[in-house]
Every structure is written in C-alpha cells, then in structure tokens.
N, C-alpha and C positions, 0 to 999 in steps of 0.2 A: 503493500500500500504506500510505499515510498515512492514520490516524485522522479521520475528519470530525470537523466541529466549528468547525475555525478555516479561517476564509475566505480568500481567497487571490487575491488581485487580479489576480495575473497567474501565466501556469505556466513562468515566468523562470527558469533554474538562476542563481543568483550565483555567480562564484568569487573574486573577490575586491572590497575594496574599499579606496577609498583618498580620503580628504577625505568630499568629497559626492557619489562618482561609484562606481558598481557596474559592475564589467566580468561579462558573464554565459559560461557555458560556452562561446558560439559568439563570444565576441569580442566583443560589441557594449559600447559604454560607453554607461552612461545615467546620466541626472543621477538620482539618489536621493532625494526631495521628503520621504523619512519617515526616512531618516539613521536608523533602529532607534527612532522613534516617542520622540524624547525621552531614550530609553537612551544614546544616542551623538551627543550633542548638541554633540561636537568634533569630528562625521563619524567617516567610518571608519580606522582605525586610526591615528589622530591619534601623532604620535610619543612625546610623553610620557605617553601611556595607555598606550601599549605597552609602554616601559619602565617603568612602573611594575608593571605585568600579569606583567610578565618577572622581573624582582626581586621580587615578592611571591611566584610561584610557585616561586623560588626557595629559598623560607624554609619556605612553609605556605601550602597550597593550599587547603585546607578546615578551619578551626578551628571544631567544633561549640559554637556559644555553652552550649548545656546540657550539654556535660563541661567545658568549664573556659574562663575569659576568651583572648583573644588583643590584643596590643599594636594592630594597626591598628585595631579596633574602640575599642578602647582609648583611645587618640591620637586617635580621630575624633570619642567621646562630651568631651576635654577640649575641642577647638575648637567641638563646637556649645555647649557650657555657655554661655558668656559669651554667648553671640547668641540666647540666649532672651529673649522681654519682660518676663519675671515670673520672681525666684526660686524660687518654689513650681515650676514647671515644670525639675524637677530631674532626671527619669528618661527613660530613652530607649529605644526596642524598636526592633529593625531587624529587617524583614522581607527576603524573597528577590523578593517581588511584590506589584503591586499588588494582586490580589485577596487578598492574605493580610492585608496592611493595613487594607482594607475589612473584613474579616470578624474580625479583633481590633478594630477601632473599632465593629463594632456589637454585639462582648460585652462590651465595654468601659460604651459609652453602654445598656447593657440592664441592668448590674451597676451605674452609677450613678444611674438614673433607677426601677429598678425595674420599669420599662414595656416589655411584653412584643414589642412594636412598632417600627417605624425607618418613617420618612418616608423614599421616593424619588421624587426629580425623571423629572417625564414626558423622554423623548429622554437618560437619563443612560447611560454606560456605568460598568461598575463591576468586569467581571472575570469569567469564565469557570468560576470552581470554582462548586459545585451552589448555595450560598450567595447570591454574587454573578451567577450568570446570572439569577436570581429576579427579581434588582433591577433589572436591566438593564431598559432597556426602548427602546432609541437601536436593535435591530434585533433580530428574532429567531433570525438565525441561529445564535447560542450555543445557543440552549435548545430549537430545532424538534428534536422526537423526542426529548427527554428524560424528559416527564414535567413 
C-alpha cells in the first residue's frame, strides 16, 4: 500500500537498529552498508544522538523557522560563522532535504545569473521532488510515469 516511486532494494521489515547492524522483524541481524545513506553516519542510534534527540524533544520538537527563530538553529548558525572561507558568506538557509536544497540553489543560481537554465551532470542524482527528478539522470526510476 506504499506509494511507488522510491525503490526499494530489499522487502526487509527493520525493527531496530543499533551501530551498523539492522535486526529485521524475523530476527535476522544484518550489517547495514547504507547506515541511513549518510543521515546517520554514527550508525544507528548512536548514544549521544539519542540523547541529544531526547533532550531537544524535550524542549521543542518542531520550531517553524518562518514564525519565529529557535536557539538550536541559532547556536548552530554561530558555530558554522567562523568556519566559513570568506566573510561575505554571512547567511545560512537550512533545509529539511536534499532535494529542497537543490531546488533553492537553482533559484538561487537563476536569480543571480539571470539565465533561464542549470547545467546537469550525465549519471547525477539530485532528489525526487518534480524539480529535481528532471535532473536526475543516474536512473529513471524516480521519474518513469510521471511525465
């Protein structure tokens, strides 16, 4: 009853995980080689992600950056400041996903270039909303039957 679209390598239930290892409904452990593809790149429930997940939901689960600021964001934009290369790179936009990303950098790079166009690399992947599966071109199972 799940929506096509996103591919699915295996028809694995997970129930938990722990490090680098997925245990699935029927018990099996298996080593996880995609750890959340980068997302959880301290594996699974690493213990000081967890406390910190635990204590932040503790305080403020969802602060909508467009009704009002929130201090973790906050605290986040003072430690990236100084680790930028250039002080003109003063502003900071945080997204919820990669394809959101992609799709604010190419109105971004279209509102400073004036050029109605983006250049994409043959084999790239880029993100799944109508936008970025266009771009996509690394396989087309995002985009078969879309249009």
């Amino acid at each position: 009853r799940l929506a096509r679209g996103v591919g699915r390598a295996t028809e694995l239930v997970m129930r938990r995980g722990a490090g680098s290892r997925v245990e699935t409904a029927c018990g099996q452990s298996m080593l996880d080689f995609t750890c959340g593809i980068g997302v959880t790149n301290t594996g699974h429930c690493h213990p000081r992600v967890v406390e910190a997940a635990q204590a932040q939901c503790g305080k403020l689960i969802h602060g909508q950056v467009n009704i009002g600021w929130h201090e973790p964001m906050l605290e986040l934009i003072d430690e990236l400041a100084p680790a930028m290369p250039h002080a003109s790179l003063d502003s900071f936009f945080f997204t919820t996903t990669g394809a959101e990303a992609v799709e604010n950098a190419v109105k971004l790079a279209k509102h400073a270039t004036g050029r109605p166009n983006v250049v994409v690399f043959q084999g790239g992947y880029h993100g799944r909303t109508h936008l970025t599966m266009g771009m996509t071109s690394s396989s087309n199972v995002y985009s078969r039957g879309f249009g």
